[in-house]
Backbone as CSV, one residue per row, in Angstrom:
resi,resn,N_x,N_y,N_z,CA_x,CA_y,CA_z,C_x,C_y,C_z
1,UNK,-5.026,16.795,14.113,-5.503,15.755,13.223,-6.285,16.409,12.081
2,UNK,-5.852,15.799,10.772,-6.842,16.815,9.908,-8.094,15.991,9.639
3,UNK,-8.844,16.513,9.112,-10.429,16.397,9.083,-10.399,14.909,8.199
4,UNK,-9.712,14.704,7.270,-10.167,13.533,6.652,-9.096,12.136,7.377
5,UNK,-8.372,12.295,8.102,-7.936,11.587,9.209,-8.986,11.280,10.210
6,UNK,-9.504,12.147,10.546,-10.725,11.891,11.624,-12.154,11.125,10.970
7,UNK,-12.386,11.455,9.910,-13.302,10.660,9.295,-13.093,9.384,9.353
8,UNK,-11.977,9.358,8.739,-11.017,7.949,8.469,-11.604,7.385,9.889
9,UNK,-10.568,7.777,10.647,-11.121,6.809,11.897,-12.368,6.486,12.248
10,UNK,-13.120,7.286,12.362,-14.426,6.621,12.880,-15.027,6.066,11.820
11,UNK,-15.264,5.827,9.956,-15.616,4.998,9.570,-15.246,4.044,9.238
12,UNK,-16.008,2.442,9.342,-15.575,1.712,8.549,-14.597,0.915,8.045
13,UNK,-14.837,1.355,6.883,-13.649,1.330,5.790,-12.279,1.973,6.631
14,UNK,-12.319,2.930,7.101,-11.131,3.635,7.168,-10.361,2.431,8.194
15,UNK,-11.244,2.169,9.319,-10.197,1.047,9.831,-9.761,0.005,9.123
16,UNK,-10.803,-0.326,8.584,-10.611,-1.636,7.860,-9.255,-1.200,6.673
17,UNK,-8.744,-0.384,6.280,-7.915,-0.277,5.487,-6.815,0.147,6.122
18,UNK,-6.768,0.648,7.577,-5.425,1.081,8.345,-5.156,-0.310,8.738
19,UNK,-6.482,-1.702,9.746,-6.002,-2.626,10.059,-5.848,-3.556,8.505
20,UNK,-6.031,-3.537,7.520,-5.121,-3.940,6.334,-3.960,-3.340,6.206
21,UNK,-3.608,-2.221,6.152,-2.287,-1.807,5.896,-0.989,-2.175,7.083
22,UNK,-1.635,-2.149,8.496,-0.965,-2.793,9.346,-0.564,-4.648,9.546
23,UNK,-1.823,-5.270,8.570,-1.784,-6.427,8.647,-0.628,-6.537,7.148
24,UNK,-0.690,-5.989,6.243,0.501,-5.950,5.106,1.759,-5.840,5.709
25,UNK,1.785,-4.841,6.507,3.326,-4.509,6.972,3.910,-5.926,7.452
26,UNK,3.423,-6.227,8.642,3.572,-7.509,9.413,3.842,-8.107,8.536
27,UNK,2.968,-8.738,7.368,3.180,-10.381,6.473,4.487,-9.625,5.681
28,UNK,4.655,-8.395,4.743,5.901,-8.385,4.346,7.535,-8.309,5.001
29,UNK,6.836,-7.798,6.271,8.374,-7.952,7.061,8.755,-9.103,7.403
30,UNK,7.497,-10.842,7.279,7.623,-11.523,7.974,8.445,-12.241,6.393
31,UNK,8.364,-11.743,5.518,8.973,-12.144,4.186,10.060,-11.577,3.544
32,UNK,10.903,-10.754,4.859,12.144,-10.149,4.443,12.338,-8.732,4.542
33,UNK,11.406,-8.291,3.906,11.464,-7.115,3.517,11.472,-5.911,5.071
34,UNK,12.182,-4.800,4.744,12.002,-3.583,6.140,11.420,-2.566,5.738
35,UNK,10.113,-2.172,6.665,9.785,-1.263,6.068,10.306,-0.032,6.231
36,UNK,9.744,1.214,5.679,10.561,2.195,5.689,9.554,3.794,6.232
37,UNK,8.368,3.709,5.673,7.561,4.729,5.778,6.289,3.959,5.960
38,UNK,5.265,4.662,6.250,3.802,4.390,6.112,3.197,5.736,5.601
39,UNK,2.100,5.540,5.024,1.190,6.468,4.336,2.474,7.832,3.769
40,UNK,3.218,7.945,3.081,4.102,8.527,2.799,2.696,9.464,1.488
41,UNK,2.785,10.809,1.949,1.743,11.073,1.199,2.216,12.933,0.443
42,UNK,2.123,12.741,-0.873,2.349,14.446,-1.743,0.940,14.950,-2.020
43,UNK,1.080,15.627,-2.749,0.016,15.968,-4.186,-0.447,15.428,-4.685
44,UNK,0.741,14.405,-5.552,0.245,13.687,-6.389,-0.171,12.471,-6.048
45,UNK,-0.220,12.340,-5.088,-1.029,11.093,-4.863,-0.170,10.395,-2.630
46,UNK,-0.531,9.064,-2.760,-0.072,8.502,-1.764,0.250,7.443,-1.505
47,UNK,1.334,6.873,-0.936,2.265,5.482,-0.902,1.727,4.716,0.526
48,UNK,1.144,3.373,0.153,0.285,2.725,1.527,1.737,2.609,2.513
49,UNK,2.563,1.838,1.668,3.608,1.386,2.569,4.805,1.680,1.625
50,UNK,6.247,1.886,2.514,7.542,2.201,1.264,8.534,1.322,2.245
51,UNK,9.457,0.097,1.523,9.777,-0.770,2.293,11.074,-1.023,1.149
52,UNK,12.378,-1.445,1.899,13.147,-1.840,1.162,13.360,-3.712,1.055
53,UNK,13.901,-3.920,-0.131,13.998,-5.468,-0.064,15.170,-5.744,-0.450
54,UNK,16.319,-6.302,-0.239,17.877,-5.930,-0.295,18.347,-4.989,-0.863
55,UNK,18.266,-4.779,-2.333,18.966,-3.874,-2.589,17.827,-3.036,-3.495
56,UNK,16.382,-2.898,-2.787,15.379,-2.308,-3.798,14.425,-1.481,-3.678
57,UNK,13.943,-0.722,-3.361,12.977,0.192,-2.776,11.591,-0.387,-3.297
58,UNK,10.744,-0.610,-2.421,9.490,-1.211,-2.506,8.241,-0.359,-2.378
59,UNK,7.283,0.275,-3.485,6.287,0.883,-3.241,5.018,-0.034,-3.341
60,UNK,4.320,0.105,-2.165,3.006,-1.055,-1.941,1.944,-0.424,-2.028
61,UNK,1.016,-0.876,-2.424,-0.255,-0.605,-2.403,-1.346,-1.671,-2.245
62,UNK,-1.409,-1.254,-0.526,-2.345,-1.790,0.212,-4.245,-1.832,-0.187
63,UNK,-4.832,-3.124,-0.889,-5.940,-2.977,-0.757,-7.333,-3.969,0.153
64,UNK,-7.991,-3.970,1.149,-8.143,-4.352,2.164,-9.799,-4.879,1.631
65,UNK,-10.473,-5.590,1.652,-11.928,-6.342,0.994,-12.310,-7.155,2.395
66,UNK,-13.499,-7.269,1.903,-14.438,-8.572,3.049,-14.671,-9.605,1.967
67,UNK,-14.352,-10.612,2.417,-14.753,-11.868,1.601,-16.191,-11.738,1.305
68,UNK,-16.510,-12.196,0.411,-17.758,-12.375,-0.123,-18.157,-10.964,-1.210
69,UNK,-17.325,-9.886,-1.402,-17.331,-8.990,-2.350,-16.811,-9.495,-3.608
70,UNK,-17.737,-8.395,-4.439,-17.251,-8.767,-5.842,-15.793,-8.470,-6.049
71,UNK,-14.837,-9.256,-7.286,-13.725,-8.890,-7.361,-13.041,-8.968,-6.619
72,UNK,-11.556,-8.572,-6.524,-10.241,-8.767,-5.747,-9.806,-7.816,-5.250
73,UNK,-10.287,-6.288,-5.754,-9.751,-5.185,-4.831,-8.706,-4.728,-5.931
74,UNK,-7.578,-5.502,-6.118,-6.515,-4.971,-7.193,-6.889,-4.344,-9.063
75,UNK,-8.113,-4.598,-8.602,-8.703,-4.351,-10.452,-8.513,-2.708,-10.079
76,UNK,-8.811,-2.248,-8.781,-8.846,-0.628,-8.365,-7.715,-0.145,-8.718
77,UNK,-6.306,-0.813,-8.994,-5.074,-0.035,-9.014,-4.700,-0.354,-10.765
78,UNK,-5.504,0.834,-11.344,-5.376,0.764,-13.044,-4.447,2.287,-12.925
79,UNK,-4.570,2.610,-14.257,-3.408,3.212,-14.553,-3.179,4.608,-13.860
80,UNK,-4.240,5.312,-14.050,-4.672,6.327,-13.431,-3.920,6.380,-12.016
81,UNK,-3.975,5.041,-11.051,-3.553,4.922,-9.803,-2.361,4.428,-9.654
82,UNK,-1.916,4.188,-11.121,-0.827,3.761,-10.641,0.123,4.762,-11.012
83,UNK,-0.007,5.660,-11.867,0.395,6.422,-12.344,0.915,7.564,-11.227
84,UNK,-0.367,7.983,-10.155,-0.274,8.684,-9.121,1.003,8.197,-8.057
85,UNK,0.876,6.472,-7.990,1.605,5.706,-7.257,3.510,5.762,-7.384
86,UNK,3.699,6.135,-8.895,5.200,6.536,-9.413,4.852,7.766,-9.613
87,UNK,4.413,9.085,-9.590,4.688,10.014,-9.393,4.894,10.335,-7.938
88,UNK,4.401,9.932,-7.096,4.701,10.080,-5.378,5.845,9.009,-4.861
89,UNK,6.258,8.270,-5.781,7.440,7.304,-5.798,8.506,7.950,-6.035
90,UNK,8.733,8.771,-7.357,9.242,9.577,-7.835,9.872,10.714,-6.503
91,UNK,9.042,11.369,-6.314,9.360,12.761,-5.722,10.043,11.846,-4.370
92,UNK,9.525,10.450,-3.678,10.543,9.855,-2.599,11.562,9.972,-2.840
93,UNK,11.959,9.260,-4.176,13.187,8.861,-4.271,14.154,10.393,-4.093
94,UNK,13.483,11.256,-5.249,14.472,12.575,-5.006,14.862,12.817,-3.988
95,UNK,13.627,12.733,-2.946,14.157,13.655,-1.679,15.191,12.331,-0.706
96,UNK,14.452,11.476,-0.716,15.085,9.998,0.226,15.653,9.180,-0.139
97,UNK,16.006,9.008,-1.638,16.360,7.555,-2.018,18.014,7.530,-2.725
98,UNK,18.392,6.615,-2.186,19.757,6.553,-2.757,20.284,5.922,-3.600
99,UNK,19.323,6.186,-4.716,19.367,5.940,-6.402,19.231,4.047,-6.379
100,UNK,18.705,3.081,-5.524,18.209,2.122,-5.737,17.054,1.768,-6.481
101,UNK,17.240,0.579,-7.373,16.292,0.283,-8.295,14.885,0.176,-7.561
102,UNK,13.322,0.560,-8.393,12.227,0.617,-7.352,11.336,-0.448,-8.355
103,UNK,10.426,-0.555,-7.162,8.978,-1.698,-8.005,8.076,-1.415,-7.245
104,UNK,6.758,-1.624,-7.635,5.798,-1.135,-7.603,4.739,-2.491,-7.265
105,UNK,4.171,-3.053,-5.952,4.019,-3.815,-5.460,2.214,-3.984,-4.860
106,UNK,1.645,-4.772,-4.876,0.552,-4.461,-4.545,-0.148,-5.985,-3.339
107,UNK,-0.773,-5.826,-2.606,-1.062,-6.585,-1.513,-2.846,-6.440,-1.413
108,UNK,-2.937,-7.980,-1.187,-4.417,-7.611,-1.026,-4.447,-8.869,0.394
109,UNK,-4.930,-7.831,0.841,-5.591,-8.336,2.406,-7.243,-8.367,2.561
110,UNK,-7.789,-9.818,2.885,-8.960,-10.059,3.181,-9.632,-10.550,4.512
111,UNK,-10.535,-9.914,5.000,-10.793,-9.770,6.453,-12.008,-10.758,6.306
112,UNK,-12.817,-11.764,7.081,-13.547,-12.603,7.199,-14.430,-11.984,8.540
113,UNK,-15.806,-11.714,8.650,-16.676,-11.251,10.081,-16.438,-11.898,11.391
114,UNK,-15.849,-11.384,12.016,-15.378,-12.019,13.675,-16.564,-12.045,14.718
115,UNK,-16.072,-12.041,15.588,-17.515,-12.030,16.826,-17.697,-10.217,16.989
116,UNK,-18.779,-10.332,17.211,-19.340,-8.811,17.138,-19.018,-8.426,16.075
117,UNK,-19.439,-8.193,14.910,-19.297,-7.774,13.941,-17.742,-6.933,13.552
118,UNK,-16.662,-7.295,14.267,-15.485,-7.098,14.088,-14.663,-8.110,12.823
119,UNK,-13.853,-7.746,11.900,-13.447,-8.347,10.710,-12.083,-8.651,11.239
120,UNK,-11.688,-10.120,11.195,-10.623,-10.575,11.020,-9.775,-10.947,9.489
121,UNK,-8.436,-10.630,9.889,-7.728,-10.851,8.513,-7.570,-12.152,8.172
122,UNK,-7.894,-12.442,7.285,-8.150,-14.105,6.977,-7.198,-14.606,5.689
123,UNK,-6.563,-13.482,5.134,-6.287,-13.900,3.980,-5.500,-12.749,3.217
124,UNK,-3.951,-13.327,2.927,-2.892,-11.918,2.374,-2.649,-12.704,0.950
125,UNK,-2.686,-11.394,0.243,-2.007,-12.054,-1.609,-1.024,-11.167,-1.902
126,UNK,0.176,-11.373,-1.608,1.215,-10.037,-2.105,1.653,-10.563,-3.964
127,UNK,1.438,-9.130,-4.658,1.656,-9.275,-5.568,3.063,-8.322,-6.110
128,UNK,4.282,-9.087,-6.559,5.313,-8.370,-6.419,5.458,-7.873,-7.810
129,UNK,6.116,-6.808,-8.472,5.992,-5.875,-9.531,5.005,-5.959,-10.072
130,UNK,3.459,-5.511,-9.482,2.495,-5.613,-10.127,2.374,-4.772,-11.072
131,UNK,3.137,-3.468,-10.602,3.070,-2.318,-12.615,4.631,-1.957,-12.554
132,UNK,4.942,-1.932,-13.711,6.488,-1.640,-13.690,7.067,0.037,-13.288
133,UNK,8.170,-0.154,-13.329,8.431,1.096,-12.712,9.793,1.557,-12.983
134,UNK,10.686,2.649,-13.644,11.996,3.044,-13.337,12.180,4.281,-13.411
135,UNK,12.510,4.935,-12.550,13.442,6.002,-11.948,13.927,6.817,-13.070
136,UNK,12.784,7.269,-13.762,13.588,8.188,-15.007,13.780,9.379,-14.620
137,UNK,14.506,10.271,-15.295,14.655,12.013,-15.099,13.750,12.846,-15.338
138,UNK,12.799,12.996,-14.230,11.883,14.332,-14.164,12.275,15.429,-14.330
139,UNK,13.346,16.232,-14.871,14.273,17.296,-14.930,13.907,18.162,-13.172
């Protein structure tokens, strides 16, 4: 396990964004879609979820909040991130993808305080081509 995997787990956030990313998978498969990878991760960055939708390759980006925070969570995926998000899209497709059209998808999952201070998911917003995206020639 590497070191920032192990962090991950024992804080927080880190669950709270694996049980968001697991609670995304579920609501988009329950809306068609199959997924394909989880945490699919390069250099340049990392893919929450990679899921196809008939004939389309789906890159998601999972962001996971407690109600009662400021904002929506999705203001976080500006260009900078999204930018990272089609360059690690990119290098999929080369190695995995069989030249299907892609989009760039974003999900916001909101957890509400359960008993014992455990967070239930209370609330999914899938947002479909939230930044555009096409498959140009990286030489």
């Amino acid at each position: 396990m590497r070191l920032l995997d192990f962090l991950r787990s024992r804080l927080s956030w880190g669950n709270l964004g694996r049980r968001g990313e697991a609670a995304a998978a579920r609501y988009l498969e329950a809306q068609g879609l199959t997924i394909l990878e989880r945490n699919f991760r390069t250099r340049s960055g990392e893919i929450d979820l990679i899921a196809r939708d008939a004939e389309m390759l789906v890159f998601v980006e999972v962001k996971s909040r407690t109600i009662g925070k400021r904002g929506d969570g999705l203001e976080r995926i500006d260009f900078r991130k999204a930018r990272r998000i089609r360059r690690a899209a990119w290098l999929y497709c080369k190695r995995r993808g069989d030249g299907l059209p892609c989009r760039i998808d974003g999900v916001l999952v909101e957890f509400t305080p359960g008993r014992r201070g455990r967070r239930i998911p209370s609330g999914i917003r899938w947002y479909p081509s939230l930044h555009p995206f096409e498959l140009e020639d990286r030489g």
